[in-house]
Each structure stands twice: as structure tokens, then as C-alpha cells.
MARKE-148805 format. One line per field, with one value per residue: residue number from 0; residue in three letters; x, y, z of N, C-alpha, C in turn. Coordinates in nm, 2 decimals, padded with zeros to 4 digits. Example, Ala and Ser with C-alpha at 12.3 -4.5 7.8 and 13.67 -1.06 7.14 Angstrom:
resi 0:1
resn ALA:SER
n_X 01.32:01.28
n_Y -00.57:-00.22
n_Z 00.78:00.71
ca_X 01.23:01.37
ca_Y -00.45:-00.11
ca_Z 00.78:00.71
c_X 01.32:01.29
c_Y -00.33:00.00
c_Z 00.78:00.79
% end
This chain:
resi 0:1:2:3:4:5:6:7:8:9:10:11:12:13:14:15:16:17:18:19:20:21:22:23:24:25:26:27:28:29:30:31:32:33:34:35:36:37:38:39:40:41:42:43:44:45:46:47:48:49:50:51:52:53:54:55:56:57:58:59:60:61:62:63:64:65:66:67:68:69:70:71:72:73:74:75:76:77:78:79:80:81:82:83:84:85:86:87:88:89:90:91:92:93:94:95:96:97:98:99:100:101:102:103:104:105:106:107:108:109:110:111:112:113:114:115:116:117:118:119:120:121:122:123:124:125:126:127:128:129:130:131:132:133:134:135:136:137:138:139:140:141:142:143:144:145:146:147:148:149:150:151:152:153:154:155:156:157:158:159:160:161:162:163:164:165:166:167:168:169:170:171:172:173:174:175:176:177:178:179:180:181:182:183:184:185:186:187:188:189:190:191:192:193:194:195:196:197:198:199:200:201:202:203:204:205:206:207:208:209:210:211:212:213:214:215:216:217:218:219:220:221:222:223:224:225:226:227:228:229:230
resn UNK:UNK:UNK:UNK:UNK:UNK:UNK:UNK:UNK:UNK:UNK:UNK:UNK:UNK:UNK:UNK:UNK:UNK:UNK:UNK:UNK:UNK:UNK:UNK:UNK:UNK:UNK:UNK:UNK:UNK:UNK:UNK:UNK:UNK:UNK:UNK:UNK:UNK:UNK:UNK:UNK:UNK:UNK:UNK:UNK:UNK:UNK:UNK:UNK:UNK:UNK:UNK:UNK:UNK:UNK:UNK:UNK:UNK:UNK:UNK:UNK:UNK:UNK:UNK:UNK:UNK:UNK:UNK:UNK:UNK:UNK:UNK:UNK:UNK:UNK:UNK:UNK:UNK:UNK:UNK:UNK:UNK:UNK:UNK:UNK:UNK:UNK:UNK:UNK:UNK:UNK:UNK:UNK:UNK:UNK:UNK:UNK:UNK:UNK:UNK:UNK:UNK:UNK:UNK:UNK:UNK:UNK:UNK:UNK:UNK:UNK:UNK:UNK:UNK:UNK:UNK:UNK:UNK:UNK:UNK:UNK:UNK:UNK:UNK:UNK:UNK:UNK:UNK:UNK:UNK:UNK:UNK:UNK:UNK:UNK:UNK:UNK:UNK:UNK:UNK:UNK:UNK:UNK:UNK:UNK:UNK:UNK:UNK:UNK:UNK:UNK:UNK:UNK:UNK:UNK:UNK:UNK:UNK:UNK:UNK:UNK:UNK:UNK:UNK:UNK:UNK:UNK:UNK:UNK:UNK:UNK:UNK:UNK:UNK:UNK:UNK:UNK:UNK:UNK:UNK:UNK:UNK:UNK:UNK:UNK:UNK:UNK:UNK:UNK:UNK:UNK:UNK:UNK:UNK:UNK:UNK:UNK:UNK:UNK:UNK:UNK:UNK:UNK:UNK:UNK:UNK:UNK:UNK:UNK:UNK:UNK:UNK:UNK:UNK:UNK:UNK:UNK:UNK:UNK:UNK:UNK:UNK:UNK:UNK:UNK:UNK:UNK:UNK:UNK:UNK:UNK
n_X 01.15:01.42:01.74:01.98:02.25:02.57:02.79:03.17:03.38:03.69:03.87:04.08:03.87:03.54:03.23:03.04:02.83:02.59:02.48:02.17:02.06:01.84:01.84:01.93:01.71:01.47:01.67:01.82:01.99:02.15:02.25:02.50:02.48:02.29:02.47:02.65:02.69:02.72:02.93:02.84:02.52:02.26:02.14:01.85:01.93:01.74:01.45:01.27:01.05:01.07:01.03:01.00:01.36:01.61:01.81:01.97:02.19:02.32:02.60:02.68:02.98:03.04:03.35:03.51:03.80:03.85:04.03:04.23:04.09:04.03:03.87:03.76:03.64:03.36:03.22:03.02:02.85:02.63:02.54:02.24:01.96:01.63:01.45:01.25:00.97:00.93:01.22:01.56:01.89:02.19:02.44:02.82:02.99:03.35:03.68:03.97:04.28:04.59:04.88:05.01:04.91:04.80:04.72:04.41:04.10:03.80:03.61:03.35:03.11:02.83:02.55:02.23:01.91:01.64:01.74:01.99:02.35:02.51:02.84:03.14:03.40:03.67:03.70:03.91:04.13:04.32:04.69:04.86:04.59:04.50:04.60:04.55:04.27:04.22:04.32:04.17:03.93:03.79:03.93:03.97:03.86:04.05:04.28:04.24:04.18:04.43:04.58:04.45:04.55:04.83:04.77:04.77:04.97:05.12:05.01:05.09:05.36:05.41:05.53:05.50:05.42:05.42:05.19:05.00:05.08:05.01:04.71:04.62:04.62:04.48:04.23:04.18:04.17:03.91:03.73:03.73:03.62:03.37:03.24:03.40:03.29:02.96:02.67:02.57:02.35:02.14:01.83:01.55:01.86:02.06:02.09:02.37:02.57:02.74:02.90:02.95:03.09:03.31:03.35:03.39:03.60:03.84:03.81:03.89:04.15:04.25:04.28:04.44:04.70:04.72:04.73:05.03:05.19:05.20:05.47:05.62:05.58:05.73:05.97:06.23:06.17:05.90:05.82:05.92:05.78:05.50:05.54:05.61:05.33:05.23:05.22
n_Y -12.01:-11.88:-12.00:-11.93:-11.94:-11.81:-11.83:-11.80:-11.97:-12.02:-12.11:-12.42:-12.51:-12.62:-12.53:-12.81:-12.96:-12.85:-12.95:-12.83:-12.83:-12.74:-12.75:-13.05:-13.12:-13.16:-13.19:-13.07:-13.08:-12.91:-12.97:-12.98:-12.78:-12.56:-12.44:-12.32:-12.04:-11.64:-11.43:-11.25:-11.32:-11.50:-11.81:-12.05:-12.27:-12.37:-12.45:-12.36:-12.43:-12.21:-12.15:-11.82:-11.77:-12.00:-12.16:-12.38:-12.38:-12.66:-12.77:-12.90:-12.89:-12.92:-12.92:-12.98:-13.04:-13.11:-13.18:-13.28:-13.49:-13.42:-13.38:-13.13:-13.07:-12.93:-12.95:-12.79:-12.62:-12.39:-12.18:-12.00:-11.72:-11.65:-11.33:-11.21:-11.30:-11.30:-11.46:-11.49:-11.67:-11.61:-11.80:-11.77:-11.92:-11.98:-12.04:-11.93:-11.78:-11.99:-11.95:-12.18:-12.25:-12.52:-12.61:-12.61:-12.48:-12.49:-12.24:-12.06:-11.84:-11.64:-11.45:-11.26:-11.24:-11.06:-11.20:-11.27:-11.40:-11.65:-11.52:-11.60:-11.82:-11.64:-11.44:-11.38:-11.16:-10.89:-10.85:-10.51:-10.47:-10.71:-10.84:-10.67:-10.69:-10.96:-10.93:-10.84:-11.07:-11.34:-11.60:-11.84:-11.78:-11.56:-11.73:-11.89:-11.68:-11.58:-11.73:-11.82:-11.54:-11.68:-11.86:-11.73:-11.63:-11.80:-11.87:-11.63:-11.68:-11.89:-12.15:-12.48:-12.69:-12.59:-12.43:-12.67:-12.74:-12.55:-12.52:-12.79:-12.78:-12.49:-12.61:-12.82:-12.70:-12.54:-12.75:-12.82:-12.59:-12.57:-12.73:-12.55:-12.33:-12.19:-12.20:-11.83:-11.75:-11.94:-11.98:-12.11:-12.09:-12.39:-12.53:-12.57:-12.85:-13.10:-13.28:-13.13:-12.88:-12.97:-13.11:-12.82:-12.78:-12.91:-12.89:-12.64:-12.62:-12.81:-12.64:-12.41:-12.57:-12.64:-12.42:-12.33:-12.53:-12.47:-12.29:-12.54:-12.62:-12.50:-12.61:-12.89:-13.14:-13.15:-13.08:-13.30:-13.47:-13.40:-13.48:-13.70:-13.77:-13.80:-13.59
n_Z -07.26:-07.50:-07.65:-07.78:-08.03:-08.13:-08.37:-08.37:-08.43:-08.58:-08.88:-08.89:-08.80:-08.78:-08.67:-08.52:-08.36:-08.11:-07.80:-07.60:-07.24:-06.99:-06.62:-06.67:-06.83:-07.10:-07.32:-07.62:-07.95:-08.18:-08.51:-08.80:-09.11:-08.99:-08.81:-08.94:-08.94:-09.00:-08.78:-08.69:-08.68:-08.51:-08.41:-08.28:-08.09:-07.89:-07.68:-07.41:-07.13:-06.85:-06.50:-06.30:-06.12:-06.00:-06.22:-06.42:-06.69:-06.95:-07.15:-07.43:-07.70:-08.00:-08.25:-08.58:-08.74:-09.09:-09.26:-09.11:-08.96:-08.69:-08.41:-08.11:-07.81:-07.57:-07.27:-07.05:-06.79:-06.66:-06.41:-06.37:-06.35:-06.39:-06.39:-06.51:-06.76:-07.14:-07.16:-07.26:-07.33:-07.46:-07.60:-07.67:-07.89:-07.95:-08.11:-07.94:-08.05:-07.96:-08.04:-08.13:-08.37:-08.49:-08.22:-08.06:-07.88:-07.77:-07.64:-07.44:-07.42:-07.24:-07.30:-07.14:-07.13:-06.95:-06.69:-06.52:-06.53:-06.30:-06.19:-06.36:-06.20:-06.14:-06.32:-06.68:-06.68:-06.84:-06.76:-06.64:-06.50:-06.45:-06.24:-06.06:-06.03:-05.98:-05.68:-05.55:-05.49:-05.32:-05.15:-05.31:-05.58:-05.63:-05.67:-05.86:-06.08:-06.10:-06.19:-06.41:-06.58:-06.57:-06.76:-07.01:-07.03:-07.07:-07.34:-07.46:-07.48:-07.65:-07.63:-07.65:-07.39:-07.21:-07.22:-07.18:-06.98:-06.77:-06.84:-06.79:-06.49:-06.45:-06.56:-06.36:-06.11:-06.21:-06.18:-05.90:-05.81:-05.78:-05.62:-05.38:-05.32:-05.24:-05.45:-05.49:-05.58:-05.55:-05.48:-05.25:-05.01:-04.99:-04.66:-04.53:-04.44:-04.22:-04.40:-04.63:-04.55:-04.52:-04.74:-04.94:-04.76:-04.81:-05.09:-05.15:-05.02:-05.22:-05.43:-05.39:-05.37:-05.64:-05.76:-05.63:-05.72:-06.03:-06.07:-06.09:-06.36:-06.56:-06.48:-06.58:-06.49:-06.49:-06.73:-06.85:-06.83:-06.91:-07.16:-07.16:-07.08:-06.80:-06.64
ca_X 01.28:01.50:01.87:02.05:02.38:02.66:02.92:03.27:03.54:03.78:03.94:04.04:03.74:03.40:03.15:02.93:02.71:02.56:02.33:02.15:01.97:01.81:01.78:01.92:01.57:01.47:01.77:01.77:02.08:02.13:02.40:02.54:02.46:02.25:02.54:02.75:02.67:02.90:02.96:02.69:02.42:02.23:02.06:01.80:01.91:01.66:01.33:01.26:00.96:01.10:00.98:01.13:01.40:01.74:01.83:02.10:02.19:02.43:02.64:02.82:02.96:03.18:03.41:03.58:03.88:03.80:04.15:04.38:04.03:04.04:03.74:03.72:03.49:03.37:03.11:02.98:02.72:02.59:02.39:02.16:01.85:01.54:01.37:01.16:00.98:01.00:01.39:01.70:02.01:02.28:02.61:02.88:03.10:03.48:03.80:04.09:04.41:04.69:04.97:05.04:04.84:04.73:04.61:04.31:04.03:03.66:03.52:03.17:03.05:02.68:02.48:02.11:01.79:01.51:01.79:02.12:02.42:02.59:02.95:03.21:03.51:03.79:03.72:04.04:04.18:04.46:04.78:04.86:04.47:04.44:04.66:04.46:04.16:04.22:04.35:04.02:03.86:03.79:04.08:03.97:03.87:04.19:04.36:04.17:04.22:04.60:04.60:04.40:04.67:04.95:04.80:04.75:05.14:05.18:04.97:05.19:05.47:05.37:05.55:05.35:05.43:05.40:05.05:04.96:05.10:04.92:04.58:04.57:04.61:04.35:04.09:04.17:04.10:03.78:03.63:03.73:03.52:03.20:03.22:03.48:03.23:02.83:02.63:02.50:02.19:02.05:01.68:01.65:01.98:02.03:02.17:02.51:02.59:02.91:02.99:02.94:03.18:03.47:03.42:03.44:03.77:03.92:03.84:03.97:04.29:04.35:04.31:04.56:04.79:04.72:04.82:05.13:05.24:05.21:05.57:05.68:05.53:05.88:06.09:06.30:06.12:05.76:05.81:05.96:05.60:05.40:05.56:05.54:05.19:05.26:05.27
ca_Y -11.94:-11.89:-12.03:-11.90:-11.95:-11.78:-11.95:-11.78:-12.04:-12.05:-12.21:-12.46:-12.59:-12.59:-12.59:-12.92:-12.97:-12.79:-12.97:-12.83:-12.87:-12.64:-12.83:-13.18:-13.18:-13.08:-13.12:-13.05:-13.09:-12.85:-13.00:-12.96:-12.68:-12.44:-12.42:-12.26:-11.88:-11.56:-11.39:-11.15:-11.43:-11.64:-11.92:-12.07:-12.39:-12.45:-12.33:-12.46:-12.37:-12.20:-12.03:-11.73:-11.86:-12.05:-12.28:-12.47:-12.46:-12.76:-12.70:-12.97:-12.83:-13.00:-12.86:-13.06:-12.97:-13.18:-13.12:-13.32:-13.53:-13.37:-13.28:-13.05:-13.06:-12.87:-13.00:-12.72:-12.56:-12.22:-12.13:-11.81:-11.68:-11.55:-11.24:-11.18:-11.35:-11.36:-11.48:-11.56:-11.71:-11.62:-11.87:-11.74:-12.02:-11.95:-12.11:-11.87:-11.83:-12.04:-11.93:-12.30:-12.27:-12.67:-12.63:-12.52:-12.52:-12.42:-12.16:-12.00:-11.72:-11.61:-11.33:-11.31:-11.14:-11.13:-11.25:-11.28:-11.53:-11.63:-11.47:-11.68:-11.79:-11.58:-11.42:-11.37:-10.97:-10.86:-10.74:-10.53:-10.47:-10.87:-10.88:-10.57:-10.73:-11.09:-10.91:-10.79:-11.17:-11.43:-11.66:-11.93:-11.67:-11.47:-11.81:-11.90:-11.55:-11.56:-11.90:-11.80:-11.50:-11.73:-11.95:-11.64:-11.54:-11.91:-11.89:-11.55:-11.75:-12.00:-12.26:-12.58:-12.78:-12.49:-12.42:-12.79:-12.79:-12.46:-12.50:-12.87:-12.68:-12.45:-12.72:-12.88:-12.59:-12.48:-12.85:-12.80:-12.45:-12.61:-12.75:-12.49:-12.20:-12.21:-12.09:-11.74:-11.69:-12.04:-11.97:-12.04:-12.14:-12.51:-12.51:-12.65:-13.04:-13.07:-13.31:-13.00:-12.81:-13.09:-13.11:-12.73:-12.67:-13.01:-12.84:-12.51:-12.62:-12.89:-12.54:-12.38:-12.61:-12.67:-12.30:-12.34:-12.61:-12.40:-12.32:-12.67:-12.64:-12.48:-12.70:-12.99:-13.26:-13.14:-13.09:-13.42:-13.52:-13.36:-13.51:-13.87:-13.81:-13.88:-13.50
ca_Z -07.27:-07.56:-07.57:-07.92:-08.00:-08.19:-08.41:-08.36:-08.46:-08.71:-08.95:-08.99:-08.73:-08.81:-08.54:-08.58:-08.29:-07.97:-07.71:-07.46:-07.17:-06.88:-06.52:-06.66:-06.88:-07.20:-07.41:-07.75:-08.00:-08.29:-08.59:-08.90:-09.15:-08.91:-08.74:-08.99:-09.02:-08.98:-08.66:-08.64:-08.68:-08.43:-08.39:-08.20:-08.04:-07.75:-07.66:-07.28:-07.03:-06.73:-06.43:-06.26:-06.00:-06.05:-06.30:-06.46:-06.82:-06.98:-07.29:-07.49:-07.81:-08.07:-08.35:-08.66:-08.87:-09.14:-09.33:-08.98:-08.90:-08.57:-08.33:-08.01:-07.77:-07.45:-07.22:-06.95:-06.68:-06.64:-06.35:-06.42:-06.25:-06.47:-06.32:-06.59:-06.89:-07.17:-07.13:-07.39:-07.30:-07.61:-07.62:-07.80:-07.93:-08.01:-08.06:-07.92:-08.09:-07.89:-08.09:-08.15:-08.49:-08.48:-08.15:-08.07:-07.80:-07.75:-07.50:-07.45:-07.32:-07.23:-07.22:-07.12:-07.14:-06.83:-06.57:-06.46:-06.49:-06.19:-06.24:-06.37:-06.11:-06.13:-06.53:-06.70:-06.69:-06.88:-06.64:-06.52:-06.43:-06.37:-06.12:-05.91:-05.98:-05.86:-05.49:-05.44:-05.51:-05.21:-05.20:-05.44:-05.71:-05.64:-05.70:-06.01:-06.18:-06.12:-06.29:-06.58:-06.59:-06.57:-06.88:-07.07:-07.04:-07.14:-07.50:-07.56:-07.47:-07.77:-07.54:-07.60:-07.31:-07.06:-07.23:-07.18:-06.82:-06.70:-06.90:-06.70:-06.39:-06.46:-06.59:-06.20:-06.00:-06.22:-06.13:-05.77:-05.74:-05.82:-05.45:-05.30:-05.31:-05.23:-05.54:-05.41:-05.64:-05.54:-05.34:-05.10:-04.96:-04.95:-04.54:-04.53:-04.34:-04.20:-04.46:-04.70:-04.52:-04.50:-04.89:-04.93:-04.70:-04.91:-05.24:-05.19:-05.00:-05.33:-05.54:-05.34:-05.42:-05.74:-05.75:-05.59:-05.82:-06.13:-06.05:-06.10:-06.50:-06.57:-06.45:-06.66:-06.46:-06.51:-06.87:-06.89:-06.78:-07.00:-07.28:-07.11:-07.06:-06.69:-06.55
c_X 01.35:01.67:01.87:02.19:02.49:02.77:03.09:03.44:03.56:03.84:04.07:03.90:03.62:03.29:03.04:02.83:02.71:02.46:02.32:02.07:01.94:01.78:01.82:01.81:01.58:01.62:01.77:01.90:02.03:02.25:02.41:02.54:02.41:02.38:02.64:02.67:02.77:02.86:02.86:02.57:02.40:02.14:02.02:01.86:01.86:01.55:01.27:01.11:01.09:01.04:01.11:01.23:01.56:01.78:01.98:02.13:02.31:02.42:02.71:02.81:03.07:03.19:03.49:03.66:03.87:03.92:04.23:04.25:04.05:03.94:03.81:03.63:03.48:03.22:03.10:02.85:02.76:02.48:02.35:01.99:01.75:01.44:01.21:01.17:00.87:01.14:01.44:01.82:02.09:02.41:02.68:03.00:03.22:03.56:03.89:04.22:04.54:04.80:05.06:04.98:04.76:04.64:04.56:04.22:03.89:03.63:03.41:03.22:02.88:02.63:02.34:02.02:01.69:01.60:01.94:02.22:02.47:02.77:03.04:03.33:03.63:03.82:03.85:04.02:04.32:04.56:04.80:04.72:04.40:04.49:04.54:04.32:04.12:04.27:04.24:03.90:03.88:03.89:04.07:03.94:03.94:04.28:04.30:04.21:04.35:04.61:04.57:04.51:04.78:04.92:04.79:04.89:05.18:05.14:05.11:05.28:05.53:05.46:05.48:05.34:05.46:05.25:04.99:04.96:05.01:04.73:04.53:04.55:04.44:04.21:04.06:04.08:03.98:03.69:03.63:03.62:03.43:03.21:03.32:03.39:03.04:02.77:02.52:02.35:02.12:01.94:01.59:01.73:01.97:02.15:02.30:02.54:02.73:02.99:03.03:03.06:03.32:03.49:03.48:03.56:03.86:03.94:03.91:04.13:04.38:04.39:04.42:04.67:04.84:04.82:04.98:05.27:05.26:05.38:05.68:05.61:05.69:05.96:06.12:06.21:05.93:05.74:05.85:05.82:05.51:05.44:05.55:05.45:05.17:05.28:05.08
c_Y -11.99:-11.93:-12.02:-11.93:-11.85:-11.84:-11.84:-11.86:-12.00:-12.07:-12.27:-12.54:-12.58:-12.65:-12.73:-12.98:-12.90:-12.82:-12.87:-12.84:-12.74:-12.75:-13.02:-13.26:-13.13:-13.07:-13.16:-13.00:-12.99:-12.92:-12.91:-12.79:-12.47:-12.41:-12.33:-12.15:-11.79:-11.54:-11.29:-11.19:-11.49:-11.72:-11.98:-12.20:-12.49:-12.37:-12.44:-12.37:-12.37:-12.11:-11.93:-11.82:-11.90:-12.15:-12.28:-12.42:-12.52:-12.75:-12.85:-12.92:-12.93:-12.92:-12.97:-12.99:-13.12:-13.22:-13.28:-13.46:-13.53:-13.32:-13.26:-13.02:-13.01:-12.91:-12.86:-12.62:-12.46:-12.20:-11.93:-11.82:-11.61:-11.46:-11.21:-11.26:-11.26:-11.39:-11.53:-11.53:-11.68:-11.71:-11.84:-11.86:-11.98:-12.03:-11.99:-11.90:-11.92:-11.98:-12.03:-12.36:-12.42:-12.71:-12.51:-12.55:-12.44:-12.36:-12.11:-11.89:-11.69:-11.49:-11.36:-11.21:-11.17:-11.21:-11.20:-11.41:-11.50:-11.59:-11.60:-11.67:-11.73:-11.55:-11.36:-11.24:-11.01:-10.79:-10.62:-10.52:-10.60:-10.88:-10.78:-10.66:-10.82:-11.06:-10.89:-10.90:-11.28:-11.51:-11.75:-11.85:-11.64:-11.60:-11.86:-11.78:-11.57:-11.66:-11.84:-11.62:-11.53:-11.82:-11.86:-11.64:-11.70:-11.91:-11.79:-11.59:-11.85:-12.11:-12.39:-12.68:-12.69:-12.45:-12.54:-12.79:-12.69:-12.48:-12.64:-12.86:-12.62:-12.56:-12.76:-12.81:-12.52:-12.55:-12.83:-12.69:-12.48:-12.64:-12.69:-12.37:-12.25:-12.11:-11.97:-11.69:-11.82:-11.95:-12.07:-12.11:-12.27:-12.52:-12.64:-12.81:-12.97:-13.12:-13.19:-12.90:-12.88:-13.11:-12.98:-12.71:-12.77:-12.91:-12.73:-12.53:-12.70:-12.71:-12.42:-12.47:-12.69:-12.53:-12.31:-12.42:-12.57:-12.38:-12.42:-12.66:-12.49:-12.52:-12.81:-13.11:-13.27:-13.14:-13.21:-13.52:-13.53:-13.41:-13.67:-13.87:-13.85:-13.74:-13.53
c_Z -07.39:-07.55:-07.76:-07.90:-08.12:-08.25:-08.45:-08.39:-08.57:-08.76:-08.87:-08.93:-08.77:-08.71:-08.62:-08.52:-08.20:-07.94:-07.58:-07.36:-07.04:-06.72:-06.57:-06.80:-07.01:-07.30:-07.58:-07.83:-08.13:-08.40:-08.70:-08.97:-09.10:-08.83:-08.78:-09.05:-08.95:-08.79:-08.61:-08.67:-08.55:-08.47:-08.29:-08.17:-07.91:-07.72:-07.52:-07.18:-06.90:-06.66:-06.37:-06.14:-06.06:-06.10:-06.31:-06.58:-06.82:-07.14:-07.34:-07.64:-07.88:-08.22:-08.45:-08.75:-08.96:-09.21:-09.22:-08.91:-08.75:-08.50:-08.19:-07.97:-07.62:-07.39:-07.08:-06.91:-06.68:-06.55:-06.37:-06.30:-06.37:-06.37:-06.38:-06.70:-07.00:-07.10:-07.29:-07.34:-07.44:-07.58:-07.71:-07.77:-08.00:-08.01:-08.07:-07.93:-07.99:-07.93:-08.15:-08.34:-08.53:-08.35:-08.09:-07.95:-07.80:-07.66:-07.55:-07.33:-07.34:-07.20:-07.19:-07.07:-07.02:-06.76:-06.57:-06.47:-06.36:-06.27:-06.25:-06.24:-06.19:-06.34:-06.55:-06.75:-06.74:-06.74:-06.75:-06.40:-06.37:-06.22:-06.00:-05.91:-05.89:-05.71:-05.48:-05.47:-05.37:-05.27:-05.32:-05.54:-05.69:-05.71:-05.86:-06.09:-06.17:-06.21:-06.39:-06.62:-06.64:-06.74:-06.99:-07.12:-07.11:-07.27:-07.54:-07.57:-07.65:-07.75:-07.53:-07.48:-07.18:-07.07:-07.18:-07.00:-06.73:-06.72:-06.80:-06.56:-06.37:-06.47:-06.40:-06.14:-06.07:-06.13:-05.97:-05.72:-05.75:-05.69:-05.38:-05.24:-05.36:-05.39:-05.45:-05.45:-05.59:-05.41:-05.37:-05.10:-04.93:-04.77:-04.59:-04.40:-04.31:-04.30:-04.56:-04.67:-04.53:-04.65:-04.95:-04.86:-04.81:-05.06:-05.23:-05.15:-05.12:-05.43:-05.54:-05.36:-05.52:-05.80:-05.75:-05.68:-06.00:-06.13:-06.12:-06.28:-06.62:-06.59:-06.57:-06.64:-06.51:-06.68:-06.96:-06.88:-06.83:-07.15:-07.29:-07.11:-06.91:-06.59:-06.44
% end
């Protein structure tokens, strides 16, 4: 299987590395130069034996403004399913505007040939269509999309200490969903323990009121927080 990448940042960042790995195994770093082409360019950065079935992939990517000596970096998992091979995984690498103009952050997205990704929790919709969408999502996705909603209204805002307070929010309740919700493409089904279940009802009730607590990224005291480094 193929795993290419796309390079979407921009200025003043310049993408400078991307590893990755399939299952843990196999991982294989791409840097420097290859890395810098336009937007309608890819690049190969992985070539992995896989069979059909459900894998993993692992992302770390890093970006440098050279100008502020400043790097950004994003470390993250993608489970997918290959039905058919060949296969190719595409990563597109971006940094999306904040409105804060110095800062900046890395996302990915994936598409993929000969399978399926599993769907992201709670992908971010514009309102007023986000809002309908996230009612019709199981509660921790419904709570995750509203979040990623709420940090949205914070970039337009261009608020930097409401962006900071919401986006740390979000980051929480992503890590929480990795154990709040069973992956559904895994085969076969790994049967559930009790402990399994006692860490699932924990994670989802923390993401609930991580939710809840967005609220409090408003306030005098929480903002007093985030600027102590102490929210």
C-alpha cells in the first residue's frame, strides 16, 4: 500500500517532516525538500505491505517558521479498512487560518483508495447545518461536533484566550473518544470486559463535562487562567 501526502501550509510555516507508520510497524520518515511542492502535488511518503482487513495508520508531522524560529507539530491515528488492493492512503497537510496571524496549527485530512477510513468523531459543520447535524450524532459525537462548532465561532471571534481555552477543551474530549466509543470497522469485534465498560461510561461522562465547562472559557476567572497557564 501507498501512503502519499499533500503539502497545504502556509506562510510563514514550511512543512519539514512527516512519519509514518501502518500497525505500529514499518515507519518511514519523509523531510526536508520533498516536502516542499504546491498544492496540487503529491508525494509518496510510505510504501507498507498490507492485507485486506483493519489497520491503523500513525501521523507525526512537523512545520517551521524559520523567520520567529518556531515549530508545530501534530502527532495522530487513522484507523481505515482496505477492501481491495492495490490501496493509497492521501494525507493532506494544512495549517488553518486562526485569525490570530502568528498563530497557527496543523491538521490532516485523508482520503483513500481500495478501502475506507473509519469516520472522524464529530467532523466540524458550518451552522446553521452543524448544529442539525450534531442532533442526529450518538451523544459523544453530538458533544464533540458542538465543541468543534463552538471553537470555530472562537477563531472568527479572533479572541486569543477563548481560542486557547476552547481548542484545549476540544483536544480533551478528542483523547477521551478513543476509549468512549468501540471502533465499529474493527473484525472481528474485540468482546468487551467489564473493565472496558467502566472505562467507556468514565470517558464519555469526563466529555460531557468537559462540554459543559466550555461555558466557564468566558468568564473573568477562566481567562485569568489561561493566561497563568493554570486554566
Amino acid at each position: 500500500m501507498v501512503v502519499l501526502a499533500t503539502n497545504h501550509t502556509s506562510a510563514p510555516y514550511a512543512l519539514r517532516s512527516i512519519t509514518v507508520s501502518i500497525d505500529g510497524q514499518q515507519e518511514e520518515t519523509t523531510q526536508g525538500k520533498a516536502l516542499q511542492h504546491s498544492d496540487s502535488e503529491s508525494v509518496q511518503v510510505g510504501s507498507m505491505r498490507v492485507s485486506r482487513g483493519q489497520h491503523t495508520l500513525s501521523v507525526r508531522t512537523s512545520a517551521e517558521d524559520v523567520s520567529r524560529d518556531h515549530v508545530v507539530s501534530l502527532a495522530t491515528t487513522q484507523s481505515f479498512r482496505i477492501d481491495s488492493l492495490p490501496a493509497a492512503i492521501t494525507i493532506h497537510v494544512f495549517t488553518p487560518r486562526s485569525g490570530l496571524g502568528h498563530d497557527r496549527r496543523l491538521e490532516l485530512s485523508f482520503d483513500i483508495q481500495g478501502g475506507r477510513m473509519r469516520a472522524p468523531l464529530g467532523a466540524v459543520a458550518s451552522a446553521p447545518e452543524g448544529a442539525a447535524r450534531c442532533a442526529e450524532l450518538s451523544p459523544v459525537r453530538a458533544a464533540i461536533c458542538r465543541t468543534e462548532l463552538v471553537v470555530e465561532q472562537a477563531h472568527a471571534s479572533g479572541d486569543p484566550l477563548l481560542i486557547m481555552c476552547t481548542r484545549d477543551r476540544l483536544a480533551q474530549m478528542r483523547t477521551f473518544a478513543i476509549a468512549a466509543e468501540p471502533d465499529p470497522t474493527r473484525d472481528p469485534p474485540t468482546p468487551a470486559t467489564r473493565y472496558d465498560a467502566d472505562v467507556t461510561r468514565l470517558a464519555c461522562e469526563r466529555i460531557l463535562k468537559l462540554e459543559q465547562d466550555l461555558s466557564r472559557c468566558a468568564t473573568t476567572e477562566m481567562r485569568a487562567g489561561v493566561l497563568a497557564g493554570s486554566w
